[in-house]
N, C-alpha and C positions, 0 to 999 in steps of 0.2 A: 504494500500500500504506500502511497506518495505519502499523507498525512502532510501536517499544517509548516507552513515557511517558519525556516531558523534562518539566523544569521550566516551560516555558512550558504545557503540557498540566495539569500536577498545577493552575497555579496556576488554572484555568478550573474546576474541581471544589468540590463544595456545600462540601468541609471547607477551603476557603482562599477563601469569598469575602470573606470580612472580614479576609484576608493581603494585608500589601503588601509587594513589591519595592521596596526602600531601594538596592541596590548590587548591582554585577556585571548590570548590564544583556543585556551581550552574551554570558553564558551563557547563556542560558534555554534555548537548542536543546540542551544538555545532554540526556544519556539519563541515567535513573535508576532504580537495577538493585536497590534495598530503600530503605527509611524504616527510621531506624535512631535513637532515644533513648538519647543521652547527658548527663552531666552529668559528665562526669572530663573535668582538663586537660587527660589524655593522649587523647582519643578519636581522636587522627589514629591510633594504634598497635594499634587494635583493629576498622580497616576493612581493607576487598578491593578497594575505588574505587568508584565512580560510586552511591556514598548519599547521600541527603539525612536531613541528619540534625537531628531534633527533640529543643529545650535550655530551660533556662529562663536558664541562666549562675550559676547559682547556685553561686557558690564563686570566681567569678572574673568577676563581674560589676564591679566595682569598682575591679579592679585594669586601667588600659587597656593594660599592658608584657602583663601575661596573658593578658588579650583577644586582642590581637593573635597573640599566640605560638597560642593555642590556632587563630586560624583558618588559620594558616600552615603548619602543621600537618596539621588536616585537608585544605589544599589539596595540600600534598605528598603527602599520603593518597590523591589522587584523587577525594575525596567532590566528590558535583555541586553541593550547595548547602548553606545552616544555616537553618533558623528558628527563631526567636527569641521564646520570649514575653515579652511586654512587660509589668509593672504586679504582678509576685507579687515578684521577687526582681533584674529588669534593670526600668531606667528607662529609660535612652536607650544608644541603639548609639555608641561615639566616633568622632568623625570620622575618627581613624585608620585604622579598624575598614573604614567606606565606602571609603576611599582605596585601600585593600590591594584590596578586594575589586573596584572597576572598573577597576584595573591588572592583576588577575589573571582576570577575568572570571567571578568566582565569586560565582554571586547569594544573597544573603542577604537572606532573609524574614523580616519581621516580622509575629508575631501582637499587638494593640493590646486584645486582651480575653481572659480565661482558655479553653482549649479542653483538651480532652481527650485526651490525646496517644494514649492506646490505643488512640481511636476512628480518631483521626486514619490512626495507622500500619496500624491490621489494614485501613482500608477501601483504603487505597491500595496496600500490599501487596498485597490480593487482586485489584486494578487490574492491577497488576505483574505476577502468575501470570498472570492471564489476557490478557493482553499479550503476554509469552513464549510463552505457549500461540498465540496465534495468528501469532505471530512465525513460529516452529518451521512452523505447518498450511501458512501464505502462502510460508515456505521450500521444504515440500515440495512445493505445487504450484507453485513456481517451477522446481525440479529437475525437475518430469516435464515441463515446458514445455522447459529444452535437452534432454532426454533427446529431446523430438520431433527440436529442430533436427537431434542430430547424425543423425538419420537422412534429412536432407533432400540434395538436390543441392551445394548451397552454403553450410554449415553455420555458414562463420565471420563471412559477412554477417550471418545469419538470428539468432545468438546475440548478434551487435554489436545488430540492430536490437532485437531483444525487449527485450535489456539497457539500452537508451532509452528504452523504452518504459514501462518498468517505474518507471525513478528519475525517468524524465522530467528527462533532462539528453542532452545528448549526450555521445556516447563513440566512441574510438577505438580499433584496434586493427594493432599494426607486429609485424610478422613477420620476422625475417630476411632481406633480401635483396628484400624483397619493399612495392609501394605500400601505406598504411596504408589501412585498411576504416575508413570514417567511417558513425555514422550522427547524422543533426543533430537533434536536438531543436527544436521550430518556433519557440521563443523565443529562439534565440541565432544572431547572426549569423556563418555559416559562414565567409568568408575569415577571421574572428578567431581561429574555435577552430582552424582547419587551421594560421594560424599560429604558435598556441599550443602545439600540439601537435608541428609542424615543431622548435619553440625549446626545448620542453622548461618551457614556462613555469611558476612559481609558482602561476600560477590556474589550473592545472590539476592532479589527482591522477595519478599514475602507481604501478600496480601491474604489477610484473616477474614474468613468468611461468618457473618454473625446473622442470629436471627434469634429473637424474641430475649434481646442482651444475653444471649451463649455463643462461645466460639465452636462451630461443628467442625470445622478443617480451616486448609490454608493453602494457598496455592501460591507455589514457586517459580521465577521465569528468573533466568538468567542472566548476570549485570544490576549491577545495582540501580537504585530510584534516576539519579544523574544519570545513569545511562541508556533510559528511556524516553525515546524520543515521546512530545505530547501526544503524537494518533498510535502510537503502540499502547500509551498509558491508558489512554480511551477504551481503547478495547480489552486490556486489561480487565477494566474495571468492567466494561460491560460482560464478561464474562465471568469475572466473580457475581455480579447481578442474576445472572441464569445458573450458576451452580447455588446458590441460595435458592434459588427458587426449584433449582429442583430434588435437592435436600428437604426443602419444607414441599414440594411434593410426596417424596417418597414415607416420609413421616406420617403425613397425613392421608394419604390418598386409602388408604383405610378406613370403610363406614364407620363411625361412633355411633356403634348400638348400645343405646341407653339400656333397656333391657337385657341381660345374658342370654345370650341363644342355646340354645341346649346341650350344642357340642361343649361347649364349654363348661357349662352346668356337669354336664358328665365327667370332664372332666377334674375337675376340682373336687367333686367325690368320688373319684376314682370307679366309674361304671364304663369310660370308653373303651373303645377297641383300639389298639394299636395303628391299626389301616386305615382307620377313620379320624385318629385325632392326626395323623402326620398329614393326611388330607388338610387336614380346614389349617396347619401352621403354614404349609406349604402357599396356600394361597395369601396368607395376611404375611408373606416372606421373611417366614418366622423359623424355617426348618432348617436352623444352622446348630453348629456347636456350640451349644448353652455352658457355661461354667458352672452358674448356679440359676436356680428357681427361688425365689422371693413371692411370699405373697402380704401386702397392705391393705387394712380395711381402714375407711375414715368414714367414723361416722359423725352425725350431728342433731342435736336436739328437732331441730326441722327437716326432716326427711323430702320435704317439697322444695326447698330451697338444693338439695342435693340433687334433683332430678333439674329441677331449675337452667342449674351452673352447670351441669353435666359437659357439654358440650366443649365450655370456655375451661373449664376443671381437665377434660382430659388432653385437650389440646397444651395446655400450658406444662401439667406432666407431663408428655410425651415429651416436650422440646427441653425440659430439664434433663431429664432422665437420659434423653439421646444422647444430651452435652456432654454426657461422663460416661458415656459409650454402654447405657443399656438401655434396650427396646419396652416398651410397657404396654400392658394389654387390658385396659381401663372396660368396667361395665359398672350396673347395679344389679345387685341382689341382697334380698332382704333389707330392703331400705339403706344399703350400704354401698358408699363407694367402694369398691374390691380394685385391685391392681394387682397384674400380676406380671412380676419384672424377670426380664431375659438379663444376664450376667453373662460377659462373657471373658472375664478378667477378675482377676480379686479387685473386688468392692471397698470402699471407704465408708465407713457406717456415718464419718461427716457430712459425705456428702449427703447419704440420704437426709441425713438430719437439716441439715439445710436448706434444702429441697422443701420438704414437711413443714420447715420454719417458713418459708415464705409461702405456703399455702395459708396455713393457721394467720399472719399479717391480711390475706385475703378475706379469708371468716371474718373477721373483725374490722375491716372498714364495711361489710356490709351488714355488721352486728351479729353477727352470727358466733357459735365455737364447736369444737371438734375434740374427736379422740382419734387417734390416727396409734393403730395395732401393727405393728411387722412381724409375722411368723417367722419359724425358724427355715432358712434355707435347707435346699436339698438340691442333689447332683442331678438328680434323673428326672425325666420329666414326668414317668409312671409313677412317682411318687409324691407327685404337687395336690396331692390329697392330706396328703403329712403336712404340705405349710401352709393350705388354709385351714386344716385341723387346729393347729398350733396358734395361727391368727387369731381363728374365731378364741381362742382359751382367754389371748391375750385381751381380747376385747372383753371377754368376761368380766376378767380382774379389773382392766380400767375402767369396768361400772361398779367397780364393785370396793376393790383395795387400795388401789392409785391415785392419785388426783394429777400427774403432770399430765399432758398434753399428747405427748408421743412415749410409746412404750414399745420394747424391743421384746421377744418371746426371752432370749437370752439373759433380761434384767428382771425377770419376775421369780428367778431364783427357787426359794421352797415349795413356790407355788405350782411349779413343774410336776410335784408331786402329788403335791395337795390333790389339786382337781383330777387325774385319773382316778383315787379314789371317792372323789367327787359322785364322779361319774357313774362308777358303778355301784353307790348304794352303799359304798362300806366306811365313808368319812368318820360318822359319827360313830362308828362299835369301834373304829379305832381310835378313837381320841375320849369314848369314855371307860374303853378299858386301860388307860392309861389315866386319867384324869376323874373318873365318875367317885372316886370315893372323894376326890376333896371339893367337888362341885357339891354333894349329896350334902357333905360338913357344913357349907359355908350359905347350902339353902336353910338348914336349919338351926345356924347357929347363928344365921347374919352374923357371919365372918368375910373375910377376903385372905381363905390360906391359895387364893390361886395367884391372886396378887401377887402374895407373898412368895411364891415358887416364882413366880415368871422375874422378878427384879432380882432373885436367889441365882437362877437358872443363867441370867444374862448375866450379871457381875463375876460368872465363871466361879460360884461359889465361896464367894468368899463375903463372910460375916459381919469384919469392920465396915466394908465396903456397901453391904446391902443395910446392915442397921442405919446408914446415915442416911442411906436413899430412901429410906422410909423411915426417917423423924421416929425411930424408937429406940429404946437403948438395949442392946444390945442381949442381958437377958431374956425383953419380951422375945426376941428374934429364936433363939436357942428353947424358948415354951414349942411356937410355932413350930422350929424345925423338927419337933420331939413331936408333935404332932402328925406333920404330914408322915414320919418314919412309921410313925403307926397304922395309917391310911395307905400308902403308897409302898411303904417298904424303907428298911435300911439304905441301899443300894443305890438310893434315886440320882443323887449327886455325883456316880462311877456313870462311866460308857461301859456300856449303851444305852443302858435308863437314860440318863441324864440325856442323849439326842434323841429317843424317842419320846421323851417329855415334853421337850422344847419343841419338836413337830408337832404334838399331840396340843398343845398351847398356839400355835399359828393355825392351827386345822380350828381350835376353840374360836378361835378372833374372827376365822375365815365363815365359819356357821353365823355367828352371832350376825358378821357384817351384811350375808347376805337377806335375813330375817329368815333363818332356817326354821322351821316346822320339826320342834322336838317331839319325837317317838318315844321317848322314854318316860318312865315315872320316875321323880325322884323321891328315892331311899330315904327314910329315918335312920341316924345311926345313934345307937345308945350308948 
């Protein structure tokens, strides 16, 4: 592609061939965006960037502290270059003047004979329109060229290659989680640029692809930012525009079924068939090598307001979740956000947390709150009936034992235990055959020796230490202790009493909390 006039371009034109480059050599690849006639000190204060701008120095030729000022100026300005006519009102440029200008790379032309500036500027201006204009034309048939790719089988090769093809450089492209798409250029030796690209090196440009403030990839071209002319940077950029857009295609382009459709449903309790669930991943392009299986429930006092936000809720997960390189497969059931996350790397439990933290900041600008449950992972995917098992446990507890916000399967600790036998009916014969004679004591004695055990049991047994915690002196402690020995046993304070007590006392907390329905009669004891 031609792309837009530099300095080095203008200077090959009928109206600069009797122009000479004096300084700033290594501008020239410079793009220049007007021709622009001044003669004020101030002309840096009256550009947009990338002019060249035509002078005679008149008013500040003489003075070389001015000179200077004035090109320092327009450099800060961003102008691409100065010419300078020579032999009306400037005689000679001061060495200063060169010095400044091949330190800063800012080429400065001299005219050696009088020229005509209007003629000068309107013919290269109209150089410039028509430059743009064909910038723009060579633009849009660059767009309808990925507009082909993305409809091809393999879209993110096919846009790397074009986009080589085009700058004639090579370029890269890393995705997440995933090997980087190179395509090489036939002038550049490829172990260098893969290692360049590996390193992150200086001589190469790197442009970060973002959507919804996360970084998905990045794509590499060859030569640094100065070393891209303005119509390669153009399409640069419009290229990262289309690989954004078809990143947040392939994210989304997935129905968001509010409701769980049944493959799914069967799945999570563990009733599908093998041939049938690699069916339905295979189409949502889910049928890759998982690391691990995650399942999250989030729920919230308004369950309409969950079906509500469905839509904006799973879009916004997906594109978090993608950022840190795993896939999520958002639905409702039982009144619950459910997600269930593809891992394909060791996970960062921050990040999840993170994630979760700026959902919960969402509940709350719309007044709303949440409990948000993580099950335990698992390796295989015929077992993701274990981690919404596990979830759903964990969502239990956090209506139940918890008050934070987010609760992990992993930090609910005794509880692990607790509720299997929850579950199956046997909680209470086991915590009151462990516990039922001093619960019996303390119904009829209106006492608290359970108190007394649980602050005994947690101080690791020791006496000075539990008499202070309970404001009593130390012989009432030593009645009590002579009591439960009678109730419970000698032994209670040795392992494994002593852990089967202290469980049998969190299984007590865990009944009470939930308003369990005692079965039992309690004992008189005499």
């Amino acid at each position: 592609m031609k792309g837009l006039l530099t300095i080095e371009s203008i200077l090959h034109t009928k109206d600069f061939k009797n122009a000479k480059l004096i300084g700033g050599h290594t501008g020239i690849l410079k793009s220049v965006s007007w021709v622009h006639i001044s003669e004020s000190p101030h002309l840096g204060d009256y550009l947009n960037g990338g002019e060249l701008i035509l002078c005679t120095g008149l008013g500040w030729q003489e003075n070389e502290e001015m000179f200077v000022t004035v090109i320092k100026k327009a450099i800060a300005a961003g102008a691409s270059g100065i010419c300078i006519e020579l032999g009306q009102f400037t005689f000679h440029i001061p060495q200063a003047v060169i010095d400044l200008a091949n330190e800063e790379g800012f080429p400065v032309i001299i005219f050696q004979e009088l020229v005509k500036f209007l003629d000068v500027s309107r013919n290269i201006n109209i150089h410039i329109i028509q430059s743009r204009y064909n910038v723009l034309t060579e633009l849009e048939e660059y767009s309808k060229l990925l507009n082909e790719v993305l409809l091809s089988n393999t879209p993110y090769q096919k846009m790397i290659d074009t986009l080589c093809l085009t700058i004639k450089r090579s370029v890269a492209f890393e995705m997440m989680n995933t090997e980087p798409i190179i395509s090489f250029y036939k002038t550049l030796d490829k172990q260098t640029f893969k290692k360049s690209v590996a390193e992150a090196s200086e001589s190469i440009s790197s442009f970060p692809i973002e959507l919804l403030d996360n970084q998905y990839g990045v794509l590499y071209v060859d030569g640094s930012l100065d070393a891209l002319s303005e119509m390669d940077s153009s399409i640069v950029k419009r290229t990262v525009q289309t690989l954004g857009q078809l990143i947040f295609r392939d994210i989304y382009s997935n129905d968001h079924h509010m409701e769980v459709p049944d493959w799914i449903k069967d799945w999570i309790l563990g009733t599908i068939g093998a041939d049938q669930l690699m069916i339905n991943l295979k189409k949502l392009n889910l049928d890759k090598d998982v690391s691990e299986f995650i399942v999250i429930m989030i729920d919230s006092p308004d369950a309409q307001f969950l079906k509500d936000e469905f839509k904006y809720l799973s879009i916004f997960l997906k594109s978090q979740f993608k950022a840190i390189g795993i896939d999520l497969l958002p639905f409702i059931y039982n009144h619950q956000l459910t997600c269930i996350l593809f891992t394909y790397k060791d996970w960062n439990r921050v990040d999840i947390v993170n994630i979760l933290e700026r959902i919960e900041d969402y509940f709350k600008k719309k007044q709303q709150s949440l409990k948000a449950a993580i099950g335990r992972p698992v390796q295989s995917l015929y077992k993701l009936s274990l981690a919404y098992k596990t979830a759903n446990e964990v969502m239990f507890f956090h209506n139940t034992m918890y008050k934070q916000t987010l609760l992990f399967y992993q930090d609910i600790y005794i509880y692990r235990l607790i509720y299997p036998l929850y579950e199956k009916g046997i909680l209470e014969d086991y915590m009151l055959d462990h516990l039922g004679p001093v619960i019996d004591y303390d119904y009829q004695f209106n006492s608290n020796l359970i108190e007394t055990l649980r602050v005994y049991l947690y101080n690791n047994c020791s006496k000075k230490v539990t008499a202070t915690a309970l404001h009593i002196v130390r012989q009432s402690l030593y009645y009590r202790l002579d009591r439960m020995k009678e109730l419970i046993g000698e032994d209670f304070d040795e392992f494994p009493k002593k852990t089967a007590l202290e469980t049998a006392l969190v299984a007590l907390d865990f009944l009470n909390a939930i308003g369990y329905d005692w079965k039992y009669s309690k004992k008189k004891i005499t």
